[in-house]
PDB file of N, CA, C and O in Angstrom:
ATOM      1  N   UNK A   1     140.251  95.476 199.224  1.00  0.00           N
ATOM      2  CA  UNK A   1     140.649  96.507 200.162  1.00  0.00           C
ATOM      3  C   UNK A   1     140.193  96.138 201.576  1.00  0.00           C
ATOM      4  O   UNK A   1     140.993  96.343 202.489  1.00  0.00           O
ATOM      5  N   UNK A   2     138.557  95.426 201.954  1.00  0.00           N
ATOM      6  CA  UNK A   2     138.351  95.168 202.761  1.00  0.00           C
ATOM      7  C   UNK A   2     139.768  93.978 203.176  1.00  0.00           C
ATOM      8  O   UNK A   2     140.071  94.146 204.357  1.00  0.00           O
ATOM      9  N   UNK A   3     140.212  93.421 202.833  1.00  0.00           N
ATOM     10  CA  UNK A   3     140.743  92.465 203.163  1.00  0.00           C
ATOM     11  C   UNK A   3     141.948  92.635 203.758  1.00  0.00           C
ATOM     12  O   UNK A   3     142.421  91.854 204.583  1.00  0.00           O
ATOM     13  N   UNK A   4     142.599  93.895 203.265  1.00  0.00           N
ATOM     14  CA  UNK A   4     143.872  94.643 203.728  1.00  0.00           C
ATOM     15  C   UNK A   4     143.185  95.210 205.059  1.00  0.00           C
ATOM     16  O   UNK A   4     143.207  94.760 206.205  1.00  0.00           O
ATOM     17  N   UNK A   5     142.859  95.813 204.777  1.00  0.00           N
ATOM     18  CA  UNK A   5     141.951  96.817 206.340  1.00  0.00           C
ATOM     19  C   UNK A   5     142.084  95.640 207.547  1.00  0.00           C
ATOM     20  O   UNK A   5     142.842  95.887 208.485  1.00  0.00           O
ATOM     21  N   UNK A   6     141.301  94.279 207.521  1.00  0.00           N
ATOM     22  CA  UNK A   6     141.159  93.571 208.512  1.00  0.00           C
ATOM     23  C   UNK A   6     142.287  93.286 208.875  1.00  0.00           C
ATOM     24  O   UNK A   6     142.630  93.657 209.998  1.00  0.00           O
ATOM     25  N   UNK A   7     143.179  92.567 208.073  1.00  0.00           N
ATOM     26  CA  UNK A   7     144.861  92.257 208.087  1.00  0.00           C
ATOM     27  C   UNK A   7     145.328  93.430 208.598  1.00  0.00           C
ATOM     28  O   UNK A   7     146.141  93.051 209.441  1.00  0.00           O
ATOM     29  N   UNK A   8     145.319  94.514 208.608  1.00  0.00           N
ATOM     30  CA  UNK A   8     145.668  95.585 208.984  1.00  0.00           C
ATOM     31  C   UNK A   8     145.372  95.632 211.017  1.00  0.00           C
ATOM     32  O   UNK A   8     146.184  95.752 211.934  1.00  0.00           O
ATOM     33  N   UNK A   9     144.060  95.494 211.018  1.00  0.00           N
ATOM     34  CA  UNK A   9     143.522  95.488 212.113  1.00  0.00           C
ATOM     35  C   UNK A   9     144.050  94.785 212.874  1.00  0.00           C
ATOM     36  O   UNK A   9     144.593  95.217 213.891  1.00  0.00           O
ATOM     37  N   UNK A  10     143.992  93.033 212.418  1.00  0.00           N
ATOM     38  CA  UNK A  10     144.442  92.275 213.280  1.00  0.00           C
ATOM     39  C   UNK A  10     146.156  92.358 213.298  1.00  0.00           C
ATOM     40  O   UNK A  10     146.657  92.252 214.418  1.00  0.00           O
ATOM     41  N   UNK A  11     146.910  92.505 212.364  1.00  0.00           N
ATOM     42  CA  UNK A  11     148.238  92.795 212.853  1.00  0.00           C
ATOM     43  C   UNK A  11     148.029  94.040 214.065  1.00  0.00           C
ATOM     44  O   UNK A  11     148.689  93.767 215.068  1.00  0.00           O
ATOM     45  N   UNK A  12     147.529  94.878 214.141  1.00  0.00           N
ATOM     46  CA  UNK A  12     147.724  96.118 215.050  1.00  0.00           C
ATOM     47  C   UNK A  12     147.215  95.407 216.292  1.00  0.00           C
ATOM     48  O   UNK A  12     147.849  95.634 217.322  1.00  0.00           O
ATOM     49  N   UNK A  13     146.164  94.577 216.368  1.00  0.00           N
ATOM     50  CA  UNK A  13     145.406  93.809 217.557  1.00  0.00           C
ATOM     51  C   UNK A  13     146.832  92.856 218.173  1.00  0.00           C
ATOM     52  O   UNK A  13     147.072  92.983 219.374  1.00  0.00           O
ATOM     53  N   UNK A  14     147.588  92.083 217.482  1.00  0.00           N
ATOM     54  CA  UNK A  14     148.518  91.403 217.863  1.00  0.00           C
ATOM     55  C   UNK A  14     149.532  92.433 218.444  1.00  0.00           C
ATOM     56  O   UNK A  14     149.766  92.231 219.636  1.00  0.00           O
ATOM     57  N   UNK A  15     150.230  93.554 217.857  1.00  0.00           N
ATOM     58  CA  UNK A  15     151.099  94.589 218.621  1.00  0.00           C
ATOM     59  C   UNK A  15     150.214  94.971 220.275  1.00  0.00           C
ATOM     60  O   UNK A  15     150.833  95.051 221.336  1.00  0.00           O
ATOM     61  N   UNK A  16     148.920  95.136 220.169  1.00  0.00           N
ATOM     62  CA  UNK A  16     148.232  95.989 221.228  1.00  0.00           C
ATOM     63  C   UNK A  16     148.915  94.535 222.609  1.00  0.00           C
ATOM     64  O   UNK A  16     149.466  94.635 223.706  1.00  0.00           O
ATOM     65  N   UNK A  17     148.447  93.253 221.690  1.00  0.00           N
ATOM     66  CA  UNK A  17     148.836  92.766 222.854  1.00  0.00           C
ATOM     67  C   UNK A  17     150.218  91.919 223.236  1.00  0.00           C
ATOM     68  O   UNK A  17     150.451  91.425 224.339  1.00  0.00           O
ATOM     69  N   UNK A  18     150.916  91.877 222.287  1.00  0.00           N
ATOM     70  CA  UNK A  18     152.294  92.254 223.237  1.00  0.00           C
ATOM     71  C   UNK A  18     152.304  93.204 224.009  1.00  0.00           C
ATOM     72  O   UNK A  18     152.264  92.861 225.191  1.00  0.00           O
ATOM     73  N   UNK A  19     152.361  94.810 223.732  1.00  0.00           N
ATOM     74  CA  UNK A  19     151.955  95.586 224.454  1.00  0.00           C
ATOM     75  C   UNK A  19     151.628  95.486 225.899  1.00  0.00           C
ATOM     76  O   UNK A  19     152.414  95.948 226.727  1.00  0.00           O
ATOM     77  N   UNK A  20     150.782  95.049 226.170  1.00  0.00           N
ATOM     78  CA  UNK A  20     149.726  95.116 226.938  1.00  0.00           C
ATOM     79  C   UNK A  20     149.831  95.303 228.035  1.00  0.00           C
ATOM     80  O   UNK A  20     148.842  95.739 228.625  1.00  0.00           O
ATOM     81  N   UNK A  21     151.090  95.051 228.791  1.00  0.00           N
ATOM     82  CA  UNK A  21     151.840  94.630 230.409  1.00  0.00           C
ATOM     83  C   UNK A  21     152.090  96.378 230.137  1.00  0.00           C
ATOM     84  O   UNK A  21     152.016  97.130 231.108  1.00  0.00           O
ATOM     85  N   UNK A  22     152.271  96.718 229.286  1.00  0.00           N
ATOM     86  CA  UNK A  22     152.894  98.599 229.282  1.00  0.00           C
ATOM     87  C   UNK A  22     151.532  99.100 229.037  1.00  0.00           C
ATOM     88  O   UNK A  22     151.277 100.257 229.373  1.00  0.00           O
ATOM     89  N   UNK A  23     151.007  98.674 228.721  1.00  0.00           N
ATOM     90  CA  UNK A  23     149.456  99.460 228.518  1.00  0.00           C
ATOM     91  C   UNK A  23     148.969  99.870 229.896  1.00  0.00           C
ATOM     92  O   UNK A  23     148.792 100.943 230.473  1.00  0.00           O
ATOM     93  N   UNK A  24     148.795  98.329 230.251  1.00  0.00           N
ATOM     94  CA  UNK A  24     148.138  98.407 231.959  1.00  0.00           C
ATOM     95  C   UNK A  24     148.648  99.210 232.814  1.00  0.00           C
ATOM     96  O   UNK A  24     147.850  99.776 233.561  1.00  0.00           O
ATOM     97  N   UNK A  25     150.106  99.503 232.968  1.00  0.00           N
ATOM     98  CA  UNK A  25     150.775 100.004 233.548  1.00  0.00           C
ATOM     99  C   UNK A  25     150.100 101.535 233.593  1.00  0.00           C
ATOM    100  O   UNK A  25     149.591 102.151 234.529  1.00  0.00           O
ATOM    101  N   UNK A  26     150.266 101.820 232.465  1.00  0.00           N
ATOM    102  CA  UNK A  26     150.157 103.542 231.854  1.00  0.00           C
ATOM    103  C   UNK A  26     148.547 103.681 232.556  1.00  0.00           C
ATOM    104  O   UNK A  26     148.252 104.688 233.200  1.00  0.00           O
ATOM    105  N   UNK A  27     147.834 102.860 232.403  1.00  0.00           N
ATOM    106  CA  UNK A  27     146.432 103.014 232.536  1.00  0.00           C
ATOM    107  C   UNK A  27     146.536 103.091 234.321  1.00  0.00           C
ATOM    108  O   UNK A  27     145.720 103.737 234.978  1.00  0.00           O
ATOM    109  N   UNK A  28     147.523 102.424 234.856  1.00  0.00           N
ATOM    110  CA  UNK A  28     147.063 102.469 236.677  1.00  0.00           C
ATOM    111  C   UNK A  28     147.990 103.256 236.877  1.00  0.00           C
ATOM    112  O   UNK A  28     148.003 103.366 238.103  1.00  0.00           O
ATOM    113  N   UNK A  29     148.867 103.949 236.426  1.00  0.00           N
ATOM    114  CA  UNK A  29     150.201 104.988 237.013  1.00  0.00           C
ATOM    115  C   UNK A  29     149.303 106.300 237.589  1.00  0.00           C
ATOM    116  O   UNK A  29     149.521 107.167 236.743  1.00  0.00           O
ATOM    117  N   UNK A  30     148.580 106.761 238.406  1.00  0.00           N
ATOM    118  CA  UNK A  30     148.149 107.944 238.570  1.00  0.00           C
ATOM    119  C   UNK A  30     149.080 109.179 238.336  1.00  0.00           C
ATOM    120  O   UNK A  30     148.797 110.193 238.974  1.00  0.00           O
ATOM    121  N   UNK A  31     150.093 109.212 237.547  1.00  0.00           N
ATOM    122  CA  UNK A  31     150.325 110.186 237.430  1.00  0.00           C
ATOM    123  C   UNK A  31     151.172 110.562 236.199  1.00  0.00           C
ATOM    124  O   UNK A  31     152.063 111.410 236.154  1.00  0.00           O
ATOM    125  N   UNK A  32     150.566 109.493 234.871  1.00  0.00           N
ATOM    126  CA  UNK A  32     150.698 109.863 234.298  1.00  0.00           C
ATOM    127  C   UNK A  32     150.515 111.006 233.395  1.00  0.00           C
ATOM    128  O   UNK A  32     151.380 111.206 232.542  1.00  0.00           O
ATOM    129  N   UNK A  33     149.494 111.780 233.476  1.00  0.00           N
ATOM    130  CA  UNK A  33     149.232 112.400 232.825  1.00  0.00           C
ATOM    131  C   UNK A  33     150.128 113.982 233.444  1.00  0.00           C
ATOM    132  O   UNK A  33     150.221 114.983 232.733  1.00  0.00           O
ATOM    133  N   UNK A  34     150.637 113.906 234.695  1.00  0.00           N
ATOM    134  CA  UNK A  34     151.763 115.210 234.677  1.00  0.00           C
ATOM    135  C   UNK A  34     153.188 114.017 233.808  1.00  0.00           C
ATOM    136  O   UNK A  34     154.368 114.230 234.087  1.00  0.00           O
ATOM    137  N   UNK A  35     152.916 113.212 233.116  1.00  0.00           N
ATOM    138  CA  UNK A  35     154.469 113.052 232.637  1.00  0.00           C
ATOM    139  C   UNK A  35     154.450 112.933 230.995  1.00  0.00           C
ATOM    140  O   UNK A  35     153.897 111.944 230.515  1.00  0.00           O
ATOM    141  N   UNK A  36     155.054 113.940 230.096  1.00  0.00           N
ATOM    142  CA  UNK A  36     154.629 114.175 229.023  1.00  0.00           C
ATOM    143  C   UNK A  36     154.663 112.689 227.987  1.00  0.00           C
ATOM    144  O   UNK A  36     153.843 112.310 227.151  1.00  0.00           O
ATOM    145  N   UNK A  37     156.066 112.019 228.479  1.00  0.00           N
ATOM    146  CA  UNK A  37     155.873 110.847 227.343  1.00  0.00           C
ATOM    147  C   UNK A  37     155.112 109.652 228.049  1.00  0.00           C
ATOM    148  O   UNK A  37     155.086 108.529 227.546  1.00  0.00           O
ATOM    149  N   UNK A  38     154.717 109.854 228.818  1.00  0.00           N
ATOM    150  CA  UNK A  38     153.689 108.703 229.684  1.00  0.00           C
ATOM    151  C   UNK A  38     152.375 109.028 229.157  1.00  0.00           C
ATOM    152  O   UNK A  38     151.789 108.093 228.613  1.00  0.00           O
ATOM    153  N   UNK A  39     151.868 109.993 229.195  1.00  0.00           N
ATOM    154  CA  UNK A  39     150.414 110.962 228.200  1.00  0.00           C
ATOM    155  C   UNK A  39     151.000 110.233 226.579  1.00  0.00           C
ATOM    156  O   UNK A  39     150.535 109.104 226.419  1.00  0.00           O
ATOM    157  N   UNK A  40     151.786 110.645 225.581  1.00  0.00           N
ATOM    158  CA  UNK A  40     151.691 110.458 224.369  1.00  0.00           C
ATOM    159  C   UNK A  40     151.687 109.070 224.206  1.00  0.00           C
ATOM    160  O   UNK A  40     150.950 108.629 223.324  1.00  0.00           O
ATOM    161  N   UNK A  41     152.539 108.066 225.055  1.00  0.00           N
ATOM    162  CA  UNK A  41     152.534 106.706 224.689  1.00  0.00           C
ATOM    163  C   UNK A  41     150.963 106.153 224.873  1.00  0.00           C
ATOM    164  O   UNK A  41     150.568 105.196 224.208  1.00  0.00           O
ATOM    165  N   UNK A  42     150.119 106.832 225.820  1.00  0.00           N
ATOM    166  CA  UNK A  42     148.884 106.728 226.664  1.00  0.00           C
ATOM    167  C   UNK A  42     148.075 106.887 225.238  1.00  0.00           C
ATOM    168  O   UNK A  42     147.432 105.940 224.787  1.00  0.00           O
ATOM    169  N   UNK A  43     148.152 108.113 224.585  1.00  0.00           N
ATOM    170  CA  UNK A  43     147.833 108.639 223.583  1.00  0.00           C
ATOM    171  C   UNK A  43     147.453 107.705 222.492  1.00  0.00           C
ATOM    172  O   UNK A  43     146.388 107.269 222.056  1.00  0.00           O
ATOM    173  N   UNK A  44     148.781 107.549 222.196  1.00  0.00           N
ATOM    174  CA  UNK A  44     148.794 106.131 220.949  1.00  0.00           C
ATOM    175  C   UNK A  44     148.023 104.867 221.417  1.00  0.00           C
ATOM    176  O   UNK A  44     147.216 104.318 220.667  1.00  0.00           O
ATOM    177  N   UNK A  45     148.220 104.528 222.356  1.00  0.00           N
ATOM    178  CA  UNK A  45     147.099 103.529 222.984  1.00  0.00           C
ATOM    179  C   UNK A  45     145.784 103.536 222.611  1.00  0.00           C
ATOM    180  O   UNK A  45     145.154 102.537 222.263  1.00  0.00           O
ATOM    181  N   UNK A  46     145.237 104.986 222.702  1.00  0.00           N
ATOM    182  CA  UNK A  46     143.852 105.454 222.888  1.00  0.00           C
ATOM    183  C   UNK A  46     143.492 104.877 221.221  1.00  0.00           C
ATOM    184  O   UNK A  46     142.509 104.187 220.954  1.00  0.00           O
ATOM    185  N   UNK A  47     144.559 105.354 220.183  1.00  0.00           N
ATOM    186  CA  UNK A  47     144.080 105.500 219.188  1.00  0.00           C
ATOM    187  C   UNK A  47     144.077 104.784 218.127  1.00  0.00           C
ATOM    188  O   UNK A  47     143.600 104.942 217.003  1.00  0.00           O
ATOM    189  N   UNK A  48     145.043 103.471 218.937  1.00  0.00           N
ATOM    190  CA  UNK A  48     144.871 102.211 218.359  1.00  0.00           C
ATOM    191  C   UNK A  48     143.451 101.639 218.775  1.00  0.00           C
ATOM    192  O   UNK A  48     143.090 100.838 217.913  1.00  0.00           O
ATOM    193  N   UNK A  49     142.449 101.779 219.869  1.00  0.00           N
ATOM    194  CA  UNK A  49     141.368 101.342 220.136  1.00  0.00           C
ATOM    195  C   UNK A  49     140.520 102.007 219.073  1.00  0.00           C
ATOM    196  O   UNK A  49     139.364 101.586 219.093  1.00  0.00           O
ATOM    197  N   UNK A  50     140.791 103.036 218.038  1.00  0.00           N
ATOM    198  CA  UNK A  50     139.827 103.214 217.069  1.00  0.00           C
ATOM    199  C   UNK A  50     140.180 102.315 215.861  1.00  0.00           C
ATOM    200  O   UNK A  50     139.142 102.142 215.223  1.00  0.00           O
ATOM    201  N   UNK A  51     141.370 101.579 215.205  1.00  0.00           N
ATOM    202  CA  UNK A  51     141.109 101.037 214.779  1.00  0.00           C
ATOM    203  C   UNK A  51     139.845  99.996 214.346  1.00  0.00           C
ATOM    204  O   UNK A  51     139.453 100.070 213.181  1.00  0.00           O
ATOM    205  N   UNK A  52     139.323  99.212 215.086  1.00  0.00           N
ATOM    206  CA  UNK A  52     137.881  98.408 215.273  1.00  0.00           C
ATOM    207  C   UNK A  52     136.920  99.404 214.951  1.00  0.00           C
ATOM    208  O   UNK A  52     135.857  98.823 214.733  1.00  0.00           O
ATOM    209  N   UNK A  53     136.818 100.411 214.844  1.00  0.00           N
ATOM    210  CA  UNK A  53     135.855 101.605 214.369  1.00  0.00           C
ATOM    211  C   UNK A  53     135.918 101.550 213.170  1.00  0.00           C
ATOM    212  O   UNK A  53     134.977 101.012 212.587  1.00  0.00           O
ATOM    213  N   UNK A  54     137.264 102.188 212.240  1.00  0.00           N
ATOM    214  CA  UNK A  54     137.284 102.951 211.295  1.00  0.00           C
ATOM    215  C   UNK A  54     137.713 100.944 210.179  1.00  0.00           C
ATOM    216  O   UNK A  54     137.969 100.859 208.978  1.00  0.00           O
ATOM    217  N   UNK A  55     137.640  99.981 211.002  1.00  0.00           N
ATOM    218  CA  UNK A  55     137.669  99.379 210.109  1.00  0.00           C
ATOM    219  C   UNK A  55     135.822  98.452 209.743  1.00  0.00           C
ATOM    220  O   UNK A  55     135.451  97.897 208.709  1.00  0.00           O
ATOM    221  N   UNK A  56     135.176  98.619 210.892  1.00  0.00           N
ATOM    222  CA  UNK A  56     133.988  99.129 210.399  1.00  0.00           C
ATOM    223  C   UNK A  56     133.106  99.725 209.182  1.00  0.00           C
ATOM    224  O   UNK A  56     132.264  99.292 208.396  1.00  0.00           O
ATOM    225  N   UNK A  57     133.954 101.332 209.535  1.00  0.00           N
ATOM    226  CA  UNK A  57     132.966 102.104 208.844  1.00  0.00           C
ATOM    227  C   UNK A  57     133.619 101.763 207.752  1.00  0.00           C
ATOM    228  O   UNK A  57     132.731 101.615 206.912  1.00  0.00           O
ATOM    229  N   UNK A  58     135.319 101.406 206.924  1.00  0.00           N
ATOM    230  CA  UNK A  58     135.519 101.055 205.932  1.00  0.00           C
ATOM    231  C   UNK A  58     134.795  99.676 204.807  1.00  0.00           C
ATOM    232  O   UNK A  58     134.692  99.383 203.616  1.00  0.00           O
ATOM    233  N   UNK A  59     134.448  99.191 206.124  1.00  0.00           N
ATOM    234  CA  UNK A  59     133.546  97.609 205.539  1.00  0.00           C
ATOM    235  C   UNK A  59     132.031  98.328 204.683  1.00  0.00           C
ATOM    236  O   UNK A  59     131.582  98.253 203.539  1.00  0.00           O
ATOM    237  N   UNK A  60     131.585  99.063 206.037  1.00  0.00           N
ATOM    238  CA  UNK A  60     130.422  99.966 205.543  1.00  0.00           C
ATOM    239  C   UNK A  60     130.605 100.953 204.030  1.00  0.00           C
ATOM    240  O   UNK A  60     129.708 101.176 203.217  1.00  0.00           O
ATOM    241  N   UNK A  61     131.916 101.396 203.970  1.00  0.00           N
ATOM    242  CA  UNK A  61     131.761 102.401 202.960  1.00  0.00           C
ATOM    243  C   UNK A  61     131.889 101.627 201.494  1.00  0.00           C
ATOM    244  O   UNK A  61     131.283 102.128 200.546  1.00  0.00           O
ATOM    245  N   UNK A  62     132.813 100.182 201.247  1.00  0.00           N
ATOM    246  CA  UNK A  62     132.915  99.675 200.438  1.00  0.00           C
ATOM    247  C   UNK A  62     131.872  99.679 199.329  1.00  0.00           C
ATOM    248  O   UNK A  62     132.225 100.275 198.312  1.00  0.00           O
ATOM    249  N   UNK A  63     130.959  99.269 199.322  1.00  0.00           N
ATOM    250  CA  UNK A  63     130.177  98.696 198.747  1.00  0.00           C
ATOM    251  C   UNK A  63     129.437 100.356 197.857  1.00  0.00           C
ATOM    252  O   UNK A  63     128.914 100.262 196.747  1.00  0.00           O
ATOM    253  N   UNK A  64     129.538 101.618 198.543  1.00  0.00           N
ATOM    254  CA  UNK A  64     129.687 102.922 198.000  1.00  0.00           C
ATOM    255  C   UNK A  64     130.905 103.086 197.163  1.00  0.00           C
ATOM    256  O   UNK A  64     130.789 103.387 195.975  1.00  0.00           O
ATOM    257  N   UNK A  65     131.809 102.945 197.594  1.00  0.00           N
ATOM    258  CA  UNK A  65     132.568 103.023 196.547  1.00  0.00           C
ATOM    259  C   UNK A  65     132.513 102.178 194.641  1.00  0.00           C
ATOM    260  O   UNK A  65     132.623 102.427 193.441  1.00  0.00           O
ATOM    261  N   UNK A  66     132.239 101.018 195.728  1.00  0.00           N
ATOM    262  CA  UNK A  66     132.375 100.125 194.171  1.00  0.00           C
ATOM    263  C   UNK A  66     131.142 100.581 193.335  1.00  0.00           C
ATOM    264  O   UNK A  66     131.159 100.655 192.106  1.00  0.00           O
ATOM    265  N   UNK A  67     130.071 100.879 194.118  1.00  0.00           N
ATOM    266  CA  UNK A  67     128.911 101.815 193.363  1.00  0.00           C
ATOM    267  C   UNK A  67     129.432 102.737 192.420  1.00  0.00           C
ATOM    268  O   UNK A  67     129.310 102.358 191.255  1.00  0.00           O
ATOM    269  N   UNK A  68     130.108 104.106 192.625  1.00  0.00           N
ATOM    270  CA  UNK A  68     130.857 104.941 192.357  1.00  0.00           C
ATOM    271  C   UNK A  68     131.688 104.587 191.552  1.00  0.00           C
ATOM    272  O   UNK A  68     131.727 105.338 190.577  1.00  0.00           O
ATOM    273  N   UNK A  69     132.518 103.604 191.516  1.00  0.00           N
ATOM    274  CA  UNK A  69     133.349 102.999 190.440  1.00  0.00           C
ATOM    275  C   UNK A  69     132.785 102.714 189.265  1.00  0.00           C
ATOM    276  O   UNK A  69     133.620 102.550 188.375  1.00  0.00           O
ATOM    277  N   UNK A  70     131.541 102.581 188.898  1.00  0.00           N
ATOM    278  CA  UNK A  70     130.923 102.083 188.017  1.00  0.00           C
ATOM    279  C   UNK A  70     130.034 103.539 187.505  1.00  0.00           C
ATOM    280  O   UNK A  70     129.726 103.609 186.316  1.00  0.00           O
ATOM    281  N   UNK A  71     129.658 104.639 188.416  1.00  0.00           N
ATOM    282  CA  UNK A  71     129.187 105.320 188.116  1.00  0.00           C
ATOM    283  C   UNK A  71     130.454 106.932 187.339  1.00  0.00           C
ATOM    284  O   UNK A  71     130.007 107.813 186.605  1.00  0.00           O
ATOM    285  N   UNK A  72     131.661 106.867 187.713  1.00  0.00           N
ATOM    286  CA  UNK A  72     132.693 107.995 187.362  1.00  0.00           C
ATOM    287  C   UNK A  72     132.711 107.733 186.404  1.00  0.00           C
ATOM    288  O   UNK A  72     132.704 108.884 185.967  1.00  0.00           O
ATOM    289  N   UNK A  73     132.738 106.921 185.234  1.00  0.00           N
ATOM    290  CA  UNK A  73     133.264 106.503 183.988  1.00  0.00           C
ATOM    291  C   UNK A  73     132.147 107.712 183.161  1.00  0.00           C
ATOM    292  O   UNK A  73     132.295 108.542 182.264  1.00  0.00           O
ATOM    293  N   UNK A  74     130.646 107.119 184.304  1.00  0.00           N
ATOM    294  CA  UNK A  74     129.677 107.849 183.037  1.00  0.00           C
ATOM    295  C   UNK A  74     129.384 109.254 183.217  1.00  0.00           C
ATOM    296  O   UNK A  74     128.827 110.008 182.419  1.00  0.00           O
ATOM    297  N   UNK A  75     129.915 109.549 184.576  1.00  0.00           N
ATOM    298  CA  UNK A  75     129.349 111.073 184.684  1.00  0.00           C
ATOM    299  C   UNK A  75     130.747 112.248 184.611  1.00  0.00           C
ATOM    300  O   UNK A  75     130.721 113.378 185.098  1.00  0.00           O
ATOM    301  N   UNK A  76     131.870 111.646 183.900  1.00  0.00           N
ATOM    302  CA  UNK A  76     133.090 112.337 183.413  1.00  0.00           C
ATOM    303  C   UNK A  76     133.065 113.108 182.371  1.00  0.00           C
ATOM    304  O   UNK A  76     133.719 114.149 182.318  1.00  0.00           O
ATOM    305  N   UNK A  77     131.993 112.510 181.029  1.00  0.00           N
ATOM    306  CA  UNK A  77     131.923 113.135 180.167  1.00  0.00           C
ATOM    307  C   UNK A  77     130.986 114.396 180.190  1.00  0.00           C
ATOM    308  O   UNK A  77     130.978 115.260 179.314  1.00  0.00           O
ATOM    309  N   UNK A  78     130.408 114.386 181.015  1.00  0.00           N
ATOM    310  CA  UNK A  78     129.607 115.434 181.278  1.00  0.00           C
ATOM    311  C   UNK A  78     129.760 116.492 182.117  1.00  0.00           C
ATOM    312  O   UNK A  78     128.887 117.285 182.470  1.00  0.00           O
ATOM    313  N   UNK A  79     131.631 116.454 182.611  1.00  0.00           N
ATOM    314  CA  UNK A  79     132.022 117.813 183.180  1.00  0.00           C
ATOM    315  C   UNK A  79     132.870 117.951 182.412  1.00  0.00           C
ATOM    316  O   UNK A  79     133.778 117.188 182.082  1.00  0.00           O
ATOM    317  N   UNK A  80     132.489 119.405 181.938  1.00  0.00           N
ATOM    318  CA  UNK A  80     133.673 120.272 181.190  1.00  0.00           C
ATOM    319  C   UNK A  80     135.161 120.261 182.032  1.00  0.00           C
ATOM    320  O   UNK A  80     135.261 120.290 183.258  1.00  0.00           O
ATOM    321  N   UNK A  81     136.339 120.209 181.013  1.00  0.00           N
ATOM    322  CA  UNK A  81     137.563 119.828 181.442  1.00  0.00           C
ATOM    323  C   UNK A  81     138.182 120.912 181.773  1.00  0.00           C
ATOM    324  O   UNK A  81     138.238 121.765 180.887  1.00  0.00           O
ATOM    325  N   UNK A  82     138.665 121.152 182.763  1.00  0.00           N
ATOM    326  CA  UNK A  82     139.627 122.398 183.344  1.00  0.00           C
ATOM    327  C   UNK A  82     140.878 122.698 182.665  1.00  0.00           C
ATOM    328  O   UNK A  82     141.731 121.845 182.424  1.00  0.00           O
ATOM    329  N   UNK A  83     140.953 123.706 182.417  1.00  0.00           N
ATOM    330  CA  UNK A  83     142.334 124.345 181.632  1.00  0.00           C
ATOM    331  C   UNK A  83     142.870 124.694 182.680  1.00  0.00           C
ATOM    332  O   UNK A  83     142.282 125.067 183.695  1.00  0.00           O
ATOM    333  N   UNK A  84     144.462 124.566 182.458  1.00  0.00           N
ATOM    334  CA  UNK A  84     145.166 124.931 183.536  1.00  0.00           C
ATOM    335  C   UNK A  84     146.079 125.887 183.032  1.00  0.00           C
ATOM    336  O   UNK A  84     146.905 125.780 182.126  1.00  0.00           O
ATOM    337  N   UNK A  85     145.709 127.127 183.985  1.00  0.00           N
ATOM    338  CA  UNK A  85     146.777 127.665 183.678  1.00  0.00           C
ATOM    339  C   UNK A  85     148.101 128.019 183.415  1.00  0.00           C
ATOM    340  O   UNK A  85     148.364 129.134 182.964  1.00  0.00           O
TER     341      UNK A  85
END
């Protein structure tokens, strides 16, 4: 999974910079932000820079999970099973 995530990352890192000549732009236009699709494209920008974050904290969470993977098997039998109505 880590391995998708990074591939993930760096394909999005390669779009940011094609991009980039429209990025700059948006970033020096003073007035974008009275122009609504100049703000949302601005937007998406912003929130491709969290990528490098959340692929981080995914590196970080791995190793919890695979913990957990090993631990659901044993603590299943010990919750009573829900009837559905």
């Amino acid at each position: 999974m880590t391995v998708d995530v990074a591939e993930l990352r760096d394909n999005i890192s390669n779009f940011d910079d094609f991009l980039r000549p429209l990025r700059n732009y948006l970033y020096w236009e003073p007035h974008c932000y009275d122009i609504p699709v100049c703000w949302s494209i601005r937007s998406v920008f912003d929130t491709l820079d969290g990528v490098d974050t959340m692929t981080d904290d995914i590196e970080l969470l791995i190793p919890d999970l695979e913990h957990l993977d090993t631990l659901l098997p044993e603590w299943s039998p010990c919750c009573p099973r829900r009837s559905r109505p």
